[in-house]
C-alpha positions in Angstrom: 182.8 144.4 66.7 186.3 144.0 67.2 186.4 140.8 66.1 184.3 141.7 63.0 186.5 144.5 61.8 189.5 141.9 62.5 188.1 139.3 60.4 187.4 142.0 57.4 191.2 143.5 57.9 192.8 139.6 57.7 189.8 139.0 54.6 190.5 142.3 52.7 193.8 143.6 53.7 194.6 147.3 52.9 191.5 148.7 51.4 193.8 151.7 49.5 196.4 149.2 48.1 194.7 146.0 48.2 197.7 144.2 49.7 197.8 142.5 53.2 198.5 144.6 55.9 201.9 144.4 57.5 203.4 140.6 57.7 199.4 138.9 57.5 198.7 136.6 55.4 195.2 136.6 53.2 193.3 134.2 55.3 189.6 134.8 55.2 188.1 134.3 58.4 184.3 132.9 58.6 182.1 133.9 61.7 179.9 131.2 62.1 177.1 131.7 64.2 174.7 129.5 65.4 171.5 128.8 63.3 168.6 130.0 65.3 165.4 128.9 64.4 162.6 131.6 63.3 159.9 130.3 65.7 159.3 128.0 68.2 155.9 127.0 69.1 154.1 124.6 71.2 152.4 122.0 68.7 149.9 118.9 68.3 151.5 116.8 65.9 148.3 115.8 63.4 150.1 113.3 60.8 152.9 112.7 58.5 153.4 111.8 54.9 156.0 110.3 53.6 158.4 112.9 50.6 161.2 111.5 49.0 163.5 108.7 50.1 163.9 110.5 54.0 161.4 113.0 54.4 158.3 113.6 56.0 155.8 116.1 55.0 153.9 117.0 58.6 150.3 118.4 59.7 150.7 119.9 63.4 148.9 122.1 65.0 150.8 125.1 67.5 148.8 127.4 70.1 150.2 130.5 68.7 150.4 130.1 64.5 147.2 128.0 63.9 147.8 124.3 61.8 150.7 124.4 60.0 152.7 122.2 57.2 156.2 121.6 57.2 159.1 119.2 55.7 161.0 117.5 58.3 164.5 116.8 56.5 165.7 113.1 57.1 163.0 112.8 59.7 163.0 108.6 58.4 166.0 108.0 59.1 167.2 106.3 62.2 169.0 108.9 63.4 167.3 112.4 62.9 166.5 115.3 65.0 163.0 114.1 65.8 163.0 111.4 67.7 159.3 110.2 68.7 158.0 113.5 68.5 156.4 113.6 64.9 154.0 110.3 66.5 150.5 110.9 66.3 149.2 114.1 68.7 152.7 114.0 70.1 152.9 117.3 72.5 155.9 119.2 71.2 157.6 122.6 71.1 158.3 122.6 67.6 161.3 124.6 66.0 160.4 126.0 62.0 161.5 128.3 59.7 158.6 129.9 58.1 158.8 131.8 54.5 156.1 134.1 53.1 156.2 132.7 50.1 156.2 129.5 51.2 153.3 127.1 51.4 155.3 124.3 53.7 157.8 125.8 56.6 160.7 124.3 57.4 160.9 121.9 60.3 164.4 121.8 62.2 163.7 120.0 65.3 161.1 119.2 68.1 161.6 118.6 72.1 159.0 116.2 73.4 156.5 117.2 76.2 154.3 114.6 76.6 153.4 111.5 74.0 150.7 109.6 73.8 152.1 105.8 74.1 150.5 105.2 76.9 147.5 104.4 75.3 148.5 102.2 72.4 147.4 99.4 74.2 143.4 100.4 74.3 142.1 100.3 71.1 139.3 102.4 71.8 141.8 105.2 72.7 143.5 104.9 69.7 140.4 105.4 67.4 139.6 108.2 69.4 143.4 109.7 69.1 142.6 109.4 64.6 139.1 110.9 65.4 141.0 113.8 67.0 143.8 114.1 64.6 141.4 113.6 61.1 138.7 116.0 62.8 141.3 118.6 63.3 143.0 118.4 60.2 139.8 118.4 58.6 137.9 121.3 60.1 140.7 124.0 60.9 141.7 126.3 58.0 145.8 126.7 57.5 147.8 129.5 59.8 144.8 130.9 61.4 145.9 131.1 64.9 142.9 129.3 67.8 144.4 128.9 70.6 140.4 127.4 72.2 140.8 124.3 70.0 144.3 124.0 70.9 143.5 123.9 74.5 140.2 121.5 73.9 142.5 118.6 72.2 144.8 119.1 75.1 141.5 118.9 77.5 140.6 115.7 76.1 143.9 114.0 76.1 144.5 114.9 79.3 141.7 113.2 80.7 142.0 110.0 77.7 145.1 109.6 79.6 143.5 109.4 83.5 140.3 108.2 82.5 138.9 105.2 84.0 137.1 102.4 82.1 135.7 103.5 78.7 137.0 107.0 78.7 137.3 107.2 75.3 133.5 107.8 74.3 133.4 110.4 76.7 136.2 112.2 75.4 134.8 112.0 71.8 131.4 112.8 72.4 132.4 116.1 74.2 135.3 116.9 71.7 133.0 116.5 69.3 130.5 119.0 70.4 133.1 121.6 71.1 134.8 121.5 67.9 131.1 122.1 66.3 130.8 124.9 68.7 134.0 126.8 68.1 134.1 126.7 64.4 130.5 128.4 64.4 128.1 125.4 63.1 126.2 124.2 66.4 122.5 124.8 66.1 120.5 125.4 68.6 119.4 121.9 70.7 116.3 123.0 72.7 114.3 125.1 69.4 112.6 123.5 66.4 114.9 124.6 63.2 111.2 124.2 61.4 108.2 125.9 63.5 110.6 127.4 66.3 108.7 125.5 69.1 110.5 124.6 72.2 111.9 121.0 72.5 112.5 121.2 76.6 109.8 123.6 77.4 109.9 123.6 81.3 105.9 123.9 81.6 105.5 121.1 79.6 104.9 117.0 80.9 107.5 115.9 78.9 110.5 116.8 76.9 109.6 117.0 73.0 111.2 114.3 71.1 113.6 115.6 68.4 114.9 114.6 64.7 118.0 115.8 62.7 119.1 114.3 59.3 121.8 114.8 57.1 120.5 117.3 55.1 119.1 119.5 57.7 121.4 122.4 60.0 119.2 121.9 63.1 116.8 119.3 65.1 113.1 119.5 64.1 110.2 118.3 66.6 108.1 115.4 65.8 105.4 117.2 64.1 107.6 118.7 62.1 109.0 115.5 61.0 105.5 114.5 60.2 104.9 117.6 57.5 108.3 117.5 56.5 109.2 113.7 56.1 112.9 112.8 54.7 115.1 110.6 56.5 115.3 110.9 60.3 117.3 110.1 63.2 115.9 110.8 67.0 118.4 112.5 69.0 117.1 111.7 72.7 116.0 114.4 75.5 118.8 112.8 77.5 121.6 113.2 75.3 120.5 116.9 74.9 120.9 117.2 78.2 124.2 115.4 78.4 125.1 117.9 75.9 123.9 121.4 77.9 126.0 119.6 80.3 129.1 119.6 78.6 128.7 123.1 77.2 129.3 124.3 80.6 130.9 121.8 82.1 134.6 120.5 81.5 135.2 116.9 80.6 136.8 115.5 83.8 134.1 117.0 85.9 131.1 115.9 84.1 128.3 113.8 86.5 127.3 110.3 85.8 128.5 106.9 85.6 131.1 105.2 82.9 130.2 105.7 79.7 130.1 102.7 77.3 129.6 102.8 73.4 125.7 103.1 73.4 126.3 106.1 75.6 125.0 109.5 73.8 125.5 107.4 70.7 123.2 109.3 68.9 124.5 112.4 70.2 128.2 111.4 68.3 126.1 110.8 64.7 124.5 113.7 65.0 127.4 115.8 66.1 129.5 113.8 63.2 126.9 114.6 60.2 126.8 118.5 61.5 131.0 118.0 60.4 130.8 116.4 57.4 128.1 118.3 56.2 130.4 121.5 56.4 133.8 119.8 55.3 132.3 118.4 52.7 133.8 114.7 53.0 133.2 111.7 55.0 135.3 111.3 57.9 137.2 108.3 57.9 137.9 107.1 61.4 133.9 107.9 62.4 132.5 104.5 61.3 135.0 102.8 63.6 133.5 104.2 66.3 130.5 102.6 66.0 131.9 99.4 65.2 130.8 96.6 68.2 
């Protein structure tokens, strides 16, 4: 305070005669203080656009605020205040300035926790890393705070990064399945959508064998498919149960051997047409997974 009224005395001077005070001179002092960021939140970096000659427009994704957009000043530039942190699902605390009537915040910084270089050299990885990052961008709506898909990206990271083999198809078969499940549009796997019968009945010989297309919520059971007809795909009795599995189960813990890419494939398109149906759009980075 002291210094405050000082600084106003040596700005302002007398207030009654408007002349300095005693032998002062007018010097206005500035109090600078230092520029504090609004909020600081932990973040999944999702992607980046290029604005401008220097700037990047970026997608992340924090724990607390829900996906977010923001302009990272001079962020292509080799010397900027972001280092490697706006890479691709980069684990950051990310420091922003965020306006009200503002669509985009304002990015001043990010401190690295954890990247995901290590596994640029398996290209199965990597397509899984863009599944992640397009899924996410794709299905979450803008600043609404869900802190369970925050914590299932870093589940499935964390075990891309320990996994032996062919983690990857693991790790998108059970992110997949969890992202339908917390945004609300998993259907049921063991009920006909059509004549309600059990698929799994326990008192029966044998599993029921199930069909989902593209333009159907739910599975329908073969005789179903018979009255119904359309275009069908089978998803198998033992990728449903892979898939009770993972509901209850977490992804480094699940039984089984390694996984390869015919592993619950059918499982993936099924899970991949129950996304695009709702977001409208075909996902980019999906047909890569089923590439050879």
């Amino acid at each position: 305070m002291v210094a405050i009224e000082l600084a106003g005395e040596l700005c302002h001077g007398d207030r009654k005669s408007g002349r300095p005070t005693g032998n002062r001179q007018i010097n206005c002092v500035t109090l600078k203080f230092p520029r504090v960021p609004a909020r600081v939140s932990e973040a999944l970096v999702l992607r980046t656009y290029p604005l401008q000659e220097a700037d990047l427009v970026v997608s992340f994704l924090t724990r607390d605020q829900g996906k977010l957009r923001g302009v990272a000043k001079r962020a292509r530039r080799p010397k900027n205040a972001f280092g490697a942190g706006l890479e691709r699902l980069s684990y950051v605390r990310m420091a922003y300035f965020q306006r009200e009537t503002r669509e985009l915040v304002s990015l001043d910084g990010c401190e690295l926790i954890r990247s995901q270089f290590g596994l640029a050299s398996d290209y199965w990885a990597g397509v899984a890393l863009d599944y992640f990052a397009e899924v996410t961008e794709q299905m979450l709506p803008a600043a609404e705070p869900n802190e369970k898909f925050f914590r299932l990206l870093l589940a499935v990271l964390d075990y891309l990064r320990t996994a032996a083999g062919n983690g990857a198809w693991r790790a998108v078969a059970y992110f997949s399945l969890w992202a339908v499940r917390l945004s609300g549009w998993l259907p049921e796997l063991h009920v006909c959508l059509s004549c309600g019968s059990l698929l799994d009945d326990p008192e029966a010989d044998a599993p029921e064998r199930a069909f989902f297309s593209r333009d159907r919520a739910g599975l329908i059971c073969g005789h179903c498919r018979k009255t119904l007809g359309g275009s069908n795909r089978e998803l198998s009795a033992g990728s449903r149960a892979i898939a009770a599995e993972m509901l209850r189960t977490p992804v480094a813990q699940l039984s089984g051997p390694a996984w390869n890419q015919a592993t619950a494939a059918d499982l993936r398109r099924f899970l991949v047409e129950q996304i695009e149906s709702h977001v409208e759009r075909r996902l980019i980075t999906a047909p890569l997974l089923e590439n050879p």
